[in-house]
C-alpha positions as a Markdown table, in Angstrom:
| # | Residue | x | y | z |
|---|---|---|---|---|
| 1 | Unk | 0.0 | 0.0 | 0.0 |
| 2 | Unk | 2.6 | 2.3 | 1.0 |
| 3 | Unk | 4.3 | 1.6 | -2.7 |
| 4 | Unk | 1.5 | 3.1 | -4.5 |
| 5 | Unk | 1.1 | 6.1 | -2.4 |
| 6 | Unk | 4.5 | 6.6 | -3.2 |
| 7 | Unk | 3.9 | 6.0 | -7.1 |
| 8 | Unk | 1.3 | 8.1 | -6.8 |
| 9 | Unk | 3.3 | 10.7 | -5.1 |
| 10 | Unk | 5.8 | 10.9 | -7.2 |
| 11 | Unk | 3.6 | 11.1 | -10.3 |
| 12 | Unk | 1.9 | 14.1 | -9.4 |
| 13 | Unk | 5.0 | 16.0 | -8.4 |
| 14 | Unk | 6.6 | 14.9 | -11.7 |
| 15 | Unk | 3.2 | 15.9 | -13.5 |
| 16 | Unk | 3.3 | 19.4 | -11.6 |
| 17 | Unk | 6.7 | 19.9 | -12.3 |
| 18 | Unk | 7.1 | 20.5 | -16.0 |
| 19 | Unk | 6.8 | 24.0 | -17.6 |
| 20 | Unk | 4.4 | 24.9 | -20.2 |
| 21 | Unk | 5.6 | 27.1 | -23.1 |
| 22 | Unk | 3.7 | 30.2 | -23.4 |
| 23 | Unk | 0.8 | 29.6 | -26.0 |
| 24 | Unk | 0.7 | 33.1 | -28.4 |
| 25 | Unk | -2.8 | 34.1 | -29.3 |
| 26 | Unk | -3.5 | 35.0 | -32.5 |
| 27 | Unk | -5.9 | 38.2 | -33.5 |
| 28 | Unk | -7.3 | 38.2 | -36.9 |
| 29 | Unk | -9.8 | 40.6 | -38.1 |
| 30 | Unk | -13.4 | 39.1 | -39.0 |
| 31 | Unk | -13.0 | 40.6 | -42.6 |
| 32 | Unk | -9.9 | 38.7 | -43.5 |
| 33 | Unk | -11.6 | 35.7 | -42.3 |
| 34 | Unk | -15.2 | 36.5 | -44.5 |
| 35 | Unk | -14.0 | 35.5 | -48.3 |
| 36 | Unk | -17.1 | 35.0 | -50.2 |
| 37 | Unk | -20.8 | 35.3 | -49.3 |
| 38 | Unk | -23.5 | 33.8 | -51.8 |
| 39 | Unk | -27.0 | 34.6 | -52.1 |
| 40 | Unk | -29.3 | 32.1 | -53.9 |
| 41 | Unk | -32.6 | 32.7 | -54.3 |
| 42 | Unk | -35.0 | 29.2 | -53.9 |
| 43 | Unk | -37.7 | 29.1 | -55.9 |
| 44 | Unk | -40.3 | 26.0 | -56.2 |
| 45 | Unk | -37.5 | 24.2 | -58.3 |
| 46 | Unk | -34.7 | 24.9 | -56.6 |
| 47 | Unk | -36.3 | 24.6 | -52.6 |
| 48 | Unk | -34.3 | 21.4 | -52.4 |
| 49 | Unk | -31.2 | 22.0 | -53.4 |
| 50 | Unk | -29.6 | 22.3 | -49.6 |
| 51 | Unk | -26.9 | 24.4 | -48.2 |
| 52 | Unk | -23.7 | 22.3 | -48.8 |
| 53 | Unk | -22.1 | 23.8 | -51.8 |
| 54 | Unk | -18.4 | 24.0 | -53.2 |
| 55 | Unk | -17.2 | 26.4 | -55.5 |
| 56 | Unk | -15.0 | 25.2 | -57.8 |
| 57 | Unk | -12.8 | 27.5 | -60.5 |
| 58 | Unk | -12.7 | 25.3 | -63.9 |
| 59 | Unk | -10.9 | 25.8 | -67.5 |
| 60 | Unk | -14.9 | 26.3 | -68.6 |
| 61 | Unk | -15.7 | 29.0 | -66.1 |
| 62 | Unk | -17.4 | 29.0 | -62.4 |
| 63 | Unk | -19.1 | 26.1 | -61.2 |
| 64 | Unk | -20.8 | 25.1 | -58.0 |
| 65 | Unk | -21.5 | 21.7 | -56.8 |
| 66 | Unk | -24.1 | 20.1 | -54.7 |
| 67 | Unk | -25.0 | 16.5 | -53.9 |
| 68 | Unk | -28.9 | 15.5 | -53.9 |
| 69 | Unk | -30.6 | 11.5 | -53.9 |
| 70 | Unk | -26.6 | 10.7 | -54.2 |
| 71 | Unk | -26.2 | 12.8 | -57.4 |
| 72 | Unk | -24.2 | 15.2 | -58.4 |
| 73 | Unk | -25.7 | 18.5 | -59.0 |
| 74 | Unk | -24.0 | 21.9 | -61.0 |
């Protein structure tokens, strides 16, 4: 018994003992952070389409995707 509260003992002056580096916060201003906002408007057609979209830059132009009933939507 006396072995374990010695473990013990030792542990948490082991585990007390180490230093922490100094962790640097990082400020960033909200508008460096805000890159794109995109307005759809839904319509009876178009009610469905979700919110998960990626934009995607192509040789053809601007697309963006969507996945609905596991197909692929652009």
């Amino acid at each position: 018994m006396r072995r374990f509260l010695f473990l013990g003992f030792a542990f948490a002056i082991l585990a007390c003992s180490k230093t922490q580096k100094p962790t640097a916060l990082q400020y960033l201003e909200l508008t460096d952070l805000i890159t794109d906002t995109l307005y759809l408007e839904k319509d009876t057609l178009t009610k469905e389409l979700g919110s998960a979209f990626a934009y995607f830059e192509t040789d053809s132009g601007q697309v963006l995707l969507t996945f609905r009933d596991n197909r692929l939507l652009f």
